[in-house]
C-alpha atoms as a printed R data frame, in Angstrom:
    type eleno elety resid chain resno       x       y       z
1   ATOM     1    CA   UNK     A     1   0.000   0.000   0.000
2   ATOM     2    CA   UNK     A     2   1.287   3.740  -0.885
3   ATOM     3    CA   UNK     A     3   2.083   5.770   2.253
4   ATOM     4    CA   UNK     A     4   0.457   9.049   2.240
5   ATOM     5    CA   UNK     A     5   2.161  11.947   2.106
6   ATOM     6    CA   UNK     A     6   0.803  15.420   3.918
7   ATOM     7    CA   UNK     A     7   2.935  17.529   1.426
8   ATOM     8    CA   UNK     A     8   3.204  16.811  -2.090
9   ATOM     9    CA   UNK     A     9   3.549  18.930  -4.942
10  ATOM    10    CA   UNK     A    10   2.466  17.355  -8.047
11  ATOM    11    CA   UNK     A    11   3.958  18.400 -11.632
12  ATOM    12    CA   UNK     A    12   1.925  16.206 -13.942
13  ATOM    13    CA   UNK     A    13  -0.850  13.773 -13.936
14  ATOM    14    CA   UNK     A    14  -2.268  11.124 -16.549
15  ATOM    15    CA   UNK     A    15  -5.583  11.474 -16.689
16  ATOM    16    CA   UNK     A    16  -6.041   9.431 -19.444
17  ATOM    17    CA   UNK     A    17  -4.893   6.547 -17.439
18  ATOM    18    CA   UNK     A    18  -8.301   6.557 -15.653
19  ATOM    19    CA   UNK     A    19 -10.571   7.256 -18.627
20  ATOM    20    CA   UNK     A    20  -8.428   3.886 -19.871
21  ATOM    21    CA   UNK     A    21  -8.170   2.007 -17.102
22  ATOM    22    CA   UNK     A    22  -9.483   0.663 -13.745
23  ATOM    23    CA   UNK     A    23  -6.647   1.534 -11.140
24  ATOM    24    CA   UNK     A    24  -6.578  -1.474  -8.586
25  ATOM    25    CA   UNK     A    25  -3.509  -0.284  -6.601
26  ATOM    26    CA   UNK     A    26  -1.104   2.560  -6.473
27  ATOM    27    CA   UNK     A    27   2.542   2.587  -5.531
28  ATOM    28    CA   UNK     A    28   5.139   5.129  -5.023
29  ATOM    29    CA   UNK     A    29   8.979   4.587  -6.837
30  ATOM    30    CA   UNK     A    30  11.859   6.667  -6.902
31  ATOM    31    CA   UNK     A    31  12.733   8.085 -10.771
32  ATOM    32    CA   UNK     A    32  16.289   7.904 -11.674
33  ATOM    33    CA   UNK     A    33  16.554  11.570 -12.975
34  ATOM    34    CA   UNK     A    34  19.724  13.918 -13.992
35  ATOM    35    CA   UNK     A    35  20.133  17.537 -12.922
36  ATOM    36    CA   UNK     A    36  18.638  19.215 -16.082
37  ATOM    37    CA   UNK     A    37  15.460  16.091 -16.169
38  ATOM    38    CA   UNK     A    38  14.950  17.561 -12.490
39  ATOM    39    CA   UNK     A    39  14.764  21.329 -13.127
40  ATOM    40    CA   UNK     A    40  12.467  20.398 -16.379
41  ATOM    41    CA   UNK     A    41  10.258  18.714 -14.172
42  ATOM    42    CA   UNK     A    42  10.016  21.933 -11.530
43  ATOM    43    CA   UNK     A    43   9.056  23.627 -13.988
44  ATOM    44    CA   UNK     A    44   6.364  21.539 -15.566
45  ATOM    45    CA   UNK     A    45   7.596  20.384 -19.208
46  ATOM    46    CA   UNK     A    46   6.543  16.780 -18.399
47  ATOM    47    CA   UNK     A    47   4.247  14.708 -20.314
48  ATOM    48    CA   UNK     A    48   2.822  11.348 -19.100
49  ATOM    49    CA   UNK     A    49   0.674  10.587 -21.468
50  ATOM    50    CA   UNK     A    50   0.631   7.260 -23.120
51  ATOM    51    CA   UNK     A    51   3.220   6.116 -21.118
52  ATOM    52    CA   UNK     A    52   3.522   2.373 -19.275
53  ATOM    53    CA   UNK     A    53   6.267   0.788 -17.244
54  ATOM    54    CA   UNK     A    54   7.978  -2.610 -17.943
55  ATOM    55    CA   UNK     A    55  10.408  -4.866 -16.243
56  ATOM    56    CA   UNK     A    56  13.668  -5.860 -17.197
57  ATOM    57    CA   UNK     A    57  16.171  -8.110 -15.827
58  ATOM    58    CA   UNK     A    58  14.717  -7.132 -12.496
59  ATOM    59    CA   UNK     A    59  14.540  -3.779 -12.765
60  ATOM    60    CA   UNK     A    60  11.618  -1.343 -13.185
61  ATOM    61    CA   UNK     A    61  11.591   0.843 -16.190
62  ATOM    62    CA   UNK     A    62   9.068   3.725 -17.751
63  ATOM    63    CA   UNK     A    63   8.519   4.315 -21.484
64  ATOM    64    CA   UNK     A    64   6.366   7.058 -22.890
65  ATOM    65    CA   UNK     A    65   7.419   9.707 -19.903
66  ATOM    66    CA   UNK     A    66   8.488  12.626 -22.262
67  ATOM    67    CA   UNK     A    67  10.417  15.361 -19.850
68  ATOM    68    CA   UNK     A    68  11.105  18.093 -22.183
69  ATOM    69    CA   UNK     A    69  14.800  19.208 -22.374
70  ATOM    70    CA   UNK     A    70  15.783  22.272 -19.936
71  ATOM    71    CA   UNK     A    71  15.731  25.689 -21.638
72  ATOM    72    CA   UNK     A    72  19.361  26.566 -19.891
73  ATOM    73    CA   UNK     A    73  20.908  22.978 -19.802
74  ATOM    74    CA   UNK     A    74  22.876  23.090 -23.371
75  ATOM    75    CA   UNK     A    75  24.789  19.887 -23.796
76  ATOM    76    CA   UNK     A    76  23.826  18.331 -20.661
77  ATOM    77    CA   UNK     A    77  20.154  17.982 -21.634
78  ATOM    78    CA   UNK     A    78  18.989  14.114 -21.955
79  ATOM    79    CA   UNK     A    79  16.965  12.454 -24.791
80  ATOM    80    CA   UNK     A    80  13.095  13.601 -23.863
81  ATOM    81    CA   UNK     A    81  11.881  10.201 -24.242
82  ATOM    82    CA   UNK     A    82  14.516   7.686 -23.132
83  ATOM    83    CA   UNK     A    83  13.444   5.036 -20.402
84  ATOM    84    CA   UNK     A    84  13.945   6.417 -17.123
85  ATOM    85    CA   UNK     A    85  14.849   3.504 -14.123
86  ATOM    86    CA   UNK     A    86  11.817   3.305 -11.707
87  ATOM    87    CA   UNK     A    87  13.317   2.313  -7.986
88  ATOM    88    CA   UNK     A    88  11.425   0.087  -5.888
89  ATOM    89    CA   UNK     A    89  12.150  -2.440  -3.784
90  ATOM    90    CA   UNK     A    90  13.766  -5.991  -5.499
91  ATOM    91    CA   UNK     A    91  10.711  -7.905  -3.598
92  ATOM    92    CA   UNK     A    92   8.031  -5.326  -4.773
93  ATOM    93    CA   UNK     A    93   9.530  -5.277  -8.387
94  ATOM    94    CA   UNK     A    94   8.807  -9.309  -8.350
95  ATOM    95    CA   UNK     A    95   5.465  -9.349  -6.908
96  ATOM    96    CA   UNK     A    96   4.333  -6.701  -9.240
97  ATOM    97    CA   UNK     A    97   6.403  -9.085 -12.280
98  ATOM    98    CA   UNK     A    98   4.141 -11.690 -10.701
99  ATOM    99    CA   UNK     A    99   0.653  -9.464 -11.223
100 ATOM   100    CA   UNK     A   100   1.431  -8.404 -14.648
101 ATOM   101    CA   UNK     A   101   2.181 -12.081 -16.073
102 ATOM   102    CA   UNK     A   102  -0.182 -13.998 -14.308
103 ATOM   103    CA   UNK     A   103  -3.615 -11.386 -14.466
104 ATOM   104    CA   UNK     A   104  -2.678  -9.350 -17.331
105 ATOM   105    CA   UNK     A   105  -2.502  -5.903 -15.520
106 ATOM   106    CA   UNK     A   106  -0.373  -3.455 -16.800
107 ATOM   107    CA   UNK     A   107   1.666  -0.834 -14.922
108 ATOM   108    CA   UNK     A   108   1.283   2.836 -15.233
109 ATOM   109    CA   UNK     A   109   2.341   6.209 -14.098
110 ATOM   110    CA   UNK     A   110  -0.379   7.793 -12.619
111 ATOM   111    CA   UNK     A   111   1.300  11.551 -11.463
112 ATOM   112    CA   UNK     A   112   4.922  12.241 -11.002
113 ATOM   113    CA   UNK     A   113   5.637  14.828  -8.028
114 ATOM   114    CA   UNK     A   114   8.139  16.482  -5.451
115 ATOM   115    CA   UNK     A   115   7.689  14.564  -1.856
116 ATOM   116    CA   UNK     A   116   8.667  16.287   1.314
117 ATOM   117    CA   UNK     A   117  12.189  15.486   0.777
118 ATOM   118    CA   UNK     A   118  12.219  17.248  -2.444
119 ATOM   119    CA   UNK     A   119  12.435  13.835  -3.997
120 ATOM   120    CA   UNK     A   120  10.775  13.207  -7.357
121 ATOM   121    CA   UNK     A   121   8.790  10.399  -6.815
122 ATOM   122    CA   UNK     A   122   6.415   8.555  -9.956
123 ATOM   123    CA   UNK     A   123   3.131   6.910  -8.779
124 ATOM   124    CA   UNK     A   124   2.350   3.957 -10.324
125 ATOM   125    CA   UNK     A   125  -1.155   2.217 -10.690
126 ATOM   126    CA   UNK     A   126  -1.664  -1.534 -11.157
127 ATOM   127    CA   UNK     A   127  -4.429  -1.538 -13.575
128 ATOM   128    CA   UNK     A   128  -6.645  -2.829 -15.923
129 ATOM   129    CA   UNK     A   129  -7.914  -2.230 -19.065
130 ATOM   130    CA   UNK     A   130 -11.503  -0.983 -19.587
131 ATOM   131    CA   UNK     A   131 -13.278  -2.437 -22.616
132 ATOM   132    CA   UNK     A   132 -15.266   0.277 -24.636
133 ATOM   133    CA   UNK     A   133 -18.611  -0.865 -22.638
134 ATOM   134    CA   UNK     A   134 -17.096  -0.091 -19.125
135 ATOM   135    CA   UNK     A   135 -16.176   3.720 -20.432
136 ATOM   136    CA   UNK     A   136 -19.077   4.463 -21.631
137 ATOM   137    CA   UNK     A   137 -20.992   3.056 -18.221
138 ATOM   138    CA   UNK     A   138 -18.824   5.578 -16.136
139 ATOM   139    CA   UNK     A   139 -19.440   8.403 -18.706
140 ATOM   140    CA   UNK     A   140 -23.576   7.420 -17.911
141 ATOM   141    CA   UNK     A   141 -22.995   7.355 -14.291
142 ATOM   142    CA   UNK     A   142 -20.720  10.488 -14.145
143 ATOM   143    CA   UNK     A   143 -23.672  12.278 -16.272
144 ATOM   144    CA   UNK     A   144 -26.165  10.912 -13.960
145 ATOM   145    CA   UNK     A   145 -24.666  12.243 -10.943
146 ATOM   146    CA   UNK     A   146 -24.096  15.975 -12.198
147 ATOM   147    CA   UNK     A   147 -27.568  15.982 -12.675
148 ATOM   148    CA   UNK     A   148 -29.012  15.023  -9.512
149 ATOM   149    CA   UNK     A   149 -26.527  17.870  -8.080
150 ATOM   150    CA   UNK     A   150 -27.522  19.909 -10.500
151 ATOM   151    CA   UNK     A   151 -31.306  19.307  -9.468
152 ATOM   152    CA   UNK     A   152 -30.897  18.916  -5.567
153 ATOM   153    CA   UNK     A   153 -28.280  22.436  -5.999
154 ATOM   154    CA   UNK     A   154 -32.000  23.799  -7.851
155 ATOM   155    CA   UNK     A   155 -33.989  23.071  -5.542
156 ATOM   156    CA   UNK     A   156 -31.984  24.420  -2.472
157 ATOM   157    CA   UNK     A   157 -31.788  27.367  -4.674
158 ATOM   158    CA   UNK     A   158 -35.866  27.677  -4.816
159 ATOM   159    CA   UNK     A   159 -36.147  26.848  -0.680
160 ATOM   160    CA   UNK     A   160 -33.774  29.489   0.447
């Protein structure tokens, strides 16, 4: 289970990944990051957006993360779109190997943010894919519900 945080300041979120997905569990890993990736990042050129983690030879890695070079950092800017090294815990790396082959989840980054340690930390969901059926039953019940606030918000309006 993900330990929660009181101070976190987020710099990007996939919000795609819930429209796509159903999130069964989230999990907080480390980002393997250079000096110029980390100043991009404070200031907000990151892009999470059909991106998905895999694992390797025992180690965690995330593809589709775009961090867009650093205005200032010249030659020491990074490739936008290489893999960046998730860190997790060996044990935690194997159970979720274990998830992924055996139930056909997939792995992917939910929000990448500064914790209070000024560390930038990725959260990753264990999820599962929604079939065109299941989005358009949560786009019904999300409808549903703005109405009825929409009617009770109304009718407080008319009583007071």
């Amino acid at each position: 289970m993900p330990k929660k945080y009181s101070h976190r300041l987020q710099c990007a979120a996939n919000r795609k990944a819930a429209h796509d997905y159903f999130i069964l569990e989230r999990y907080e890993a480390g980002i393997e990051l250079f000096g110029t990736e980390v100043k991009s990042v404070r200031m907000g050129n990151v892009n999470l957006k059909d991106s998905f983690c895999t694992i390797k030879d025992g180690e965690l890695f995330a593809h589709g993360i775009h961090i867009g070079p650093y205005e200032k950092g010249n030659i020491f800017n990074r490739d936008p779109q290489r893999p960046k090294r998730l860190l997790m815990h060996k044990r935690e790396i194997m159970r979720l190997l274990g998830r992924t082959k055996q139930e056909g989840l997939t792995l992917i980054p939910l929000s990448l943010y500064f914790n209070d340690s000024r560390r930038v930390k990725v959260e990753l969901g264990l999820c599962k894919g929604k079939k065109l059926y299941d989005k358009r039953d949560a786009a019904a019940k999300r409808d549903a519900g703005r109405e009825i606030n929409k009617t009770i918000k109304e009718r407080n309006f008319k009583n007071g």
